[in-house]
C-alpha positions as CSV (number, residue, x, y, z in Angstrom):
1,X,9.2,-2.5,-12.0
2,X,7.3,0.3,-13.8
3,X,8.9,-0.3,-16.9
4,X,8.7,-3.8,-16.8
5,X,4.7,-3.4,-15.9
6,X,4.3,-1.3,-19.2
7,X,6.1,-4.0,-21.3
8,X,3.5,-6.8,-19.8
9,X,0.7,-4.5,-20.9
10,X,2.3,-3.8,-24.3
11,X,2.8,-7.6,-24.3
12,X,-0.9,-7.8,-23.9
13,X,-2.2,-5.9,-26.7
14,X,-1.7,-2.2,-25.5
15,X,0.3,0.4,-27.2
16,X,3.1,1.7,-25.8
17,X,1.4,5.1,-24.8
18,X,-1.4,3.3,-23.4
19,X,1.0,1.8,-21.1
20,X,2.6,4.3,-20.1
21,X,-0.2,6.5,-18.9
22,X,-1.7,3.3,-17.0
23,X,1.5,2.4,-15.6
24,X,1.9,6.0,-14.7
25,X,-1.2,6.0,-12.4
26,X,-0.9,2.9,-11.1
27,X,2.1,4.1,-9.6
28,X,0.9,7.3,-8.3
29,X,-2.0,5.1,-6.6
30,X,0.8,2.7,-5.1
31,X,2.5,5.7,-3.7
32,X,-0.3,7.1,-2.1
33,X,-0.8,3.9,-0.6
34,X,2.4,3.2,0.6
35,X,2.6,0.1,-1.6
36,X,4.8,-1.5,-4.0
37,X,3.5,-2.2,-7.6
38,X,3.4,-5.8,-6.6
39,X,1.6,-5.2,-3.5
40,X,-1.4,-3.9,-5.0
41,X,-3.9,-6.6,-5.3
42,X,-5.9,-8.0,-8.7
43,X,-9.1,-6.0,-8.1
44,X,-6.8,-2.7,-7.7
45,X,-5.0,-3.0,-10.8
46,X,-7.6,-4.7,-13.1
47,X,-8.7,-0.8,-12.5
48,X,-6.3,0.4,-14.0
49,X,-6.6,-2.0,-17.3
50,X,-8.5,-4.6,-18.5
51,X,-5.5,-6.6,-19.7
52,X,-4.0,-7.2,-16.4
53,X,-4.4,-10.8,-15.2
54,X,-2.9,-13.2,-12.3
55,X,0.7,-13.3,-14.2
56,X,0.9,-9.7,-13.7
57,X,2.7,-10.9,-10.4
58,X,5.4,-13.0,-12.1
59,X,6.2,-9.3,-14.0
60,X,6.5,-7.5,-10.8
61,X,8.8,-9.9,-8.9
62,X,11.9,-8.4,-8.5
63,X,14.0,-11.5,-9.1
64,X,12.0,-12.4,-12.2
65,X,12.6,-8.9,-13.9
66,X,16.4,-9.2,-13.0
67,X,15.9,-12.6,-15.7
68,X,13.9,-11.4,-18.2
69,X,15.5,-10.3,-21.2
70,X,14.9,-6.6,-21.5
71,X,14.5,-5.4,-25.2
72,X,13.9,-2.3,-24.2
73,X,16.8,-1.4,-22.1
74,X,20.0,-2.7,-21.4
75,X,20.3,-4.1,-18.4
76,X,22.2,-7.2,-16.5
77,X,20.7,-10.3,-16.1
78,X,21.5,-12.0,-12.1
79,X,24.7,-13.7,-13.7
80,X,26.2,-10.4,-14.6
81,X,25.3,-8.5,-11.4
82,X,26.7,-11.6,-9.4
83,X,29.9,-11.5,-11.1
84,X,30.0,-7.8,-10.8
85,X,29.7,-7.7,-7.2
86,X,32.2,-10.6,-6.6
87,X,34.4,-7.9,-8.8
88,X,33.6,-5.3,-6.4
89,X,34.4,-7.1,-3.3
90,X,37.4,-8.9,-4.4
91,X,38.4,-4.6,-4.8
92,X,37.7,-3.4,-1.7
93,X,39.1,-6.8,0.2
94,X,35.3,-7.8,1.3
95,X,34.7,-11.9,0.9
């Protein structure tokens, strides 16, 4: 989700580096917390940056990021990772 945080804020106006280093404490602050990103609430991350608003929670769910096309990295969207683990348990004689 870190990643996907940073491209929000980049999304938002914010360079890359500036990003980075917010979306760098903001997860050291979850972690001391015991939180997930997305459990942090608006107050908590506005923080953090200015450019963080309400939609900041459509970023962070997990199902949403699976979606989003990533330009940054390379990744499966939920078609690909469903058809991968059908693969997968056609293999090892799982249904």
């Amino acid at each position: 989700m870190a990643t996907d945080l940073a491209d929000y804020l980049v999304r938002k106006g914010v360079t890359f580096r500036q990003a980075h280093e917010v979306v760098g404490k903001m997860v050291l602050y979850a972690l001391e917390r015991k939180k997930e990103l997305g459990q942090l609430t608006l107050t908590e991350m506005k923080g953090f940056s200015r450019h963080i608003e309400k939609d900041v929670y459509g970023w962070l769910d997990p199902l949403s990021c699976i979606d989003r096309p990533q330009s940054s990295r390379r990744e499966p969207g939920r078609g690909s990772v469903k058809r991968a683990l059908a693969k997968a348990r056609k293999e090892i004689g799982s249904e």
